[in-house]
C-alpha positions, 0 to 999 in steps of 0.5 A: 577802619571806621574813624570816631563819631559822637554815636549813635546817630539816628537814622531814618529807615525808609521805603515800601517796607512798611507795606511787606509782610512781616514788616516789624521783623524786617525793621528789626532785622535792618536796626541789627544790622545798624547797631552793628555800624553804631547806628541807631536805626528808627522806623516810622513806626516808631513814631506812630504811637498815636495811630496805635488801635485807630480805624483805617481812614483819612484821619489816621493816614494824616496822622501817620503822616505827620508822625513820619515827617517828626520822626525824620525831624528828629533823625540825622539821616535816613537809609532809603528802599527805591525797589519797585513797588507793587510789580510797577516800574515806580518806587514807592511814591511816599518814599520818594517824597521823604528823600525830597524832604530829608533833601530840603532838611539838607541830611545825609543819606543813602539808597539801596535796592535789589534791582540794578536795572535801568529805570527804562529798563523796568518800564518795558518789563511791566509793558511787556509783562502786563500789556505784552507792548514794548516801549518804542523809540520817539520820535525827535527825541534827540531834542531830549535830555532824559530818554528815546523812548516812550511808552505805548500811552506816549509817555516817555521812558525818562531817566535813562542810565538811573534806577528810578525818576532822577530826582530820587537818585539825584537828591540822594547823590545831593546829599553825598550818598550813592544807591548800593545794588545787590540781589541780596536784600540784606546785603544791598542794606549793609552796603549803605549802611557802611558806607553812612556810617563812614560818612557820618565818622568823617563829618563828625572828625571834620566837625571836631577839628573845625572845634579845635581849630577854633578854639586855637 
């Protein structure tokens, strides 16, 4: 049973979804579904009031920009999509950058995704299915920390035993969250959304009982 919270918190909705087709029913799809844990589920288009109407360019990027990074501002914590992005072993670049930010802004968070294989593992998939070239042990790799192989540019395939550069991974766990796997879109969302919504009841009865203890 989920302990009492000063609802709703909002939270960031985040990842390539902006990018999918039907993008605006996803998100309310999502935000259903947080309302459903007392969350108050945003997406950056929420905050692009201003970019409504506006030709595709420099300047209306820079705007959407600047909206986002506001929005996240004004949230309490963010919900993260790390699937690969456009057949690539990568996430979405620009997700990645708003964990960094909502990492430096010191705010919960969780991530999610369908594709539980290991980041390497994704790597020589899209070698293999692109090139028809697998990856490759390195040589003197036992002198490295985050991978033995490499790919056929001699790239190194990094962050063996996580799903995507271990920086996103690792900033999400920083913050006391975890990356929910299911092959099921909704139900890897749902897994991260609960478990945020548990966090963020625990952090508000701490918070609650430091007032009180306080107050003593």
């Amino acid at each position: 049973m989920m302990n009492s919270i000063d609802f709703p918190k909002r939270i960031y909705l985040a990842g390539d979804l902006v990018f999918r087709p039907n993008a605006l029913k996803i998100f309310s799809r999502l935000k259903a579904i947080c309302t459903e844990y007392g969350l108050d589920g945003v997406a950056p288009f929420d905050g692009q009031d201003a970019v409504r109407g506006l030709p595709p360019g420099r300047e209306t990027i820079m705007t959407i920009v600047r909206a986002d990074r506001d929005l996240m501002d004004r949230c309490d914590a963010g919900l993260f999509c790390i699937d690969p992005f456009r057949r690539s072993a990568d996430m979405d670049p620009g997700t990645a950058v708003e964990i960094g930010y909502m990492h430096g802004l010191r705010k919960k968070m969780e991530g999610y995704t369908v594709d539980g294989r290991n980041y390497p593992e994704k790597v020589e998939d899209y070698w293999l299915k692109a090139w028809r070239q697998p990856l490759t042990q390195r040589s003197g790799a036992q002198e490295l920390a985050s991978g033995s192989q490499e790919d056929p540019d001699g790239m190194l395939a990094h962050s063996e035993g996580l799903l995507q550069n271990g920086m996103v991974e690792g900033f999400i766990e920083f913050s006391g969250g975890r990356v929910a796997v299911h092959e099921n879109f909704e139900t890897a969302f749902r897994m991260a959304a609960e478990r945020l919504a548990m966090r963020l009841a625990d952090a508000s009865d701490d918070e609650k009982a430091g007032q009180q203890q306080t107050n003593i």
